[in-house]
Residue, then its C-alpha position, 0 to 999 in steps of 0.5 A: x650460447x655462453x661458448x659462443x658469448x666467451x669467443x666472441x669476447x676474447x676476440x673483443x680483448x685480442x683487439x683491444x690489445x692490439x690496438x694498445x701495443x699499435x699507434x691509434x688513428x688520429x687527425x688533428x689531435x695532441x694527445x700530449x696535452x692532457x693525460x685524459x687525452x693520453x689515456x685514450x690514445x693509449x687505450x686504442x681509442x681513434x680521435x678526430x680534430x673535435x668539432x666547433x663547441x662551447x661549454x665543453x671543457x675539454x673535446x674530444x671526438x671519437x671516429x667510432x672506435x672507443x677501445x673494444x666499443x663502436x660508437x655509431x651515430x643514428x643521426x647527424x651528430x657526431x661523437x663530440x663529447x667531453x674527455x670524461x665521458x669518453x674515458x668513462x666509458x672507456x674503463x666501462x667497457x668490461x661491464x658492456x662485453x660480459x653482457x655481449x654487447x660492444x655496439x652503442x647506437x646513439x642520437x646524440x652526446x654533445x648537443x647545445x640545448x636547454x632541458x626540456x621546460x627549464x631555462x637550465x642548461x641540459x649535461x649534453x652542452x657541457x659534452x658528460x652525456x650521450x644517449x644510446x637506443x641500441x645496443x648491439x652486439x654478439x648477445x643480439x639487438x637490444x633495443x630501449x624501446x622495445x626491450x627495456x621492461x619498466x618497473x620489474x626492479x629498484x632503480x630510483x635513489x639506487x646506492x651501492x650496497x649489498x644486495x643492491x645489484x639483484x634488486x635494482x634488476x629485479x625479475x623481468x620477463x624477458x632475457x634481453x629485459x633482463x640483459x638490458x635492467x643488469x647493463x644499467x644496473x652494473x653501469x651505476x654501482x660500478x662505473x664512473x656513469x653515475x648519473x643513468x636516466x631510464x625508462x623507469x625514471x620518467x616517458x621522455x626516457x621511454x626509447x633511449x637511456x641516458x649514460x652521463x659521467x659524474x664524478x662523486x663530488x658531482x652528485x650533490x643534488x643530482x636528479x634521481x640521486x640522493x646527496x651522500x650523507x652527513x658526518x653525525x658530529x657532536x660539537x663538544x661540550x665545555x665545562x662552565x669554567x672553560x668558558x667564563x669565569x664564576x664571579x666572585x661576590x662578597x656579602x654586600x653584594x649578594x644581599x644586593x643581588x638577592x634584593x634586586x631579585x626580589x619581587x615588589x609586592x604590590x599594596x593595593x591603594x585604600x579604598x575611597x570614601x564616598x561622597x557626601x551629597x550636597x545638602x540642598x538649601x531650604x526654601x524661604x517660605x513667601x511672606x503673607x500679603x500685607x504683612x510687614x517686611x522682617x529685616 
């Protein structure tokens, strides 16, 4: 199987080497205005006229042949998706032969849509994104939905790191389990497909993996994606003198200082006196009837 998986690719690279020495197909297509486009050319891969689109910066339209991958569509949609992605994939291309496989089958790159319960435009509209449900070639067919095996390894907030490749593959079960966890796996450490959404992150995922180009400065609040950490700076510390001066205080000045900073004691106020009760007048005794009348 390995002999058989080694000819295999060597007749891939004769291939890609002989379309970078002949002129590609192209229809409609003026590889000289951008130096994405060149690349491509250069790189063997066969453009048509792209088709009506908005949001897209610049589109471009691959007619199956990206290099030594085949793009083939499983539905209406064409190939339409931005430069970035397909030159993404282009350079990626090494990761997808080791495994042998050279045949993507997808539903959809660019699709002008919203993503699903958002209002928020989904990276299909702006053509970063294509989502493949097969993967074929001499290594055999590699189908998500049956073959991707969920949970067997590390795959959320994956960073490159030692050690990160065989945990993020994990142990599964099967060899095209494992084929398909070391594909996506190598696609995020080691390509400019940074953003891949599988199986693993979420069920609108189960039959199909999501390969999105990003660049690193692009990733700053991506979903399932750390941001990069921040710089540990310490903000230097400035002597009181760099800062503002001492001021000078003469004697007088002190004293008034230390005054005002004494506190003022409080005197509680002298207690009251009590109130001396009214003395009530006495009562004149009535007169006797028939006495005389006293002036």
């Amino acid at each position: 199987m390995a002999r058989l998986v080694a000819a295999s690719l060597a007749l891939l690279w004769a291939h890609a080497s002989c379309a970078e020495q002949t002129e590609p197909a192209t229809s409609g297509v003026d590889a000289g205005t951008d130096d994405c486009v060149l690349q491509l050319v250069r790189g063997g891969v066969a453009l048509r006229a792209p088709a009506p689109s908005q949001n897209i910066a610049l589109p471009v339209q691959v007619d199956r042949q990206l290099g030594p991958l085949l793009l083939v569509p499983r539905g209406p949609y064409p190939a339409l998706m931005d430069c970035s992605l397909a030159l993404a994939l282009q350079k990626a291309a090494p990761v997808f032969l080791a495994l042998g496989l050279n045949e993507l089958r997808f539903s959809a790159a660019y699709d002008h849509r919203t993503r699903r319960g958002t209002s928020q435009l989904s990276s299909h509209s702006f053509g970063r994104a294509i989502d493949v449900h097969v993967f074929d070639g001499v290594a055999g067919k590699h189908d998500v939905a049956a073959d991707f095996e969920r949970g067997v390894g590390a795959w959320l907030h994956l960073v490159p790191n030692e050690g990160a490749l065989q945990a993020c593959i994990g142990s599964p079960k099967t060899e095209r389990g494992r084929t398909l966890r070391t594909l996506v796996c190598r696609l995020k450490l080691e390509t400019d497909l940074r953003i891949i959404v599988t199986p693993d992150d979420n069920d609108d995922h189960r039959d199909h993996i999501h390969l999105e180009y990003a660049a690193p400065y692009m990733l700053r609040g991506a979903a399932g994606t750390p941001p990069p950490p921040r710089a540990n700076v310490t903000a230097p510390v400035m002597p009181r003198s760099a800062v503002e001066p001492k001021p000078s205080l003469n004697k007088a000045s002190l004293n008034k200082v230390t005054k005002a900073r004494k506190p003022r004691k409080r005197v509680a106020p002298p207690p009251r006196a009590p109130k001396k009760a009214k003395a009530k007048p006495k009562a004149t005794p009535a007169a006797a009837p028939g006495a005389p009348f006293k002036r």
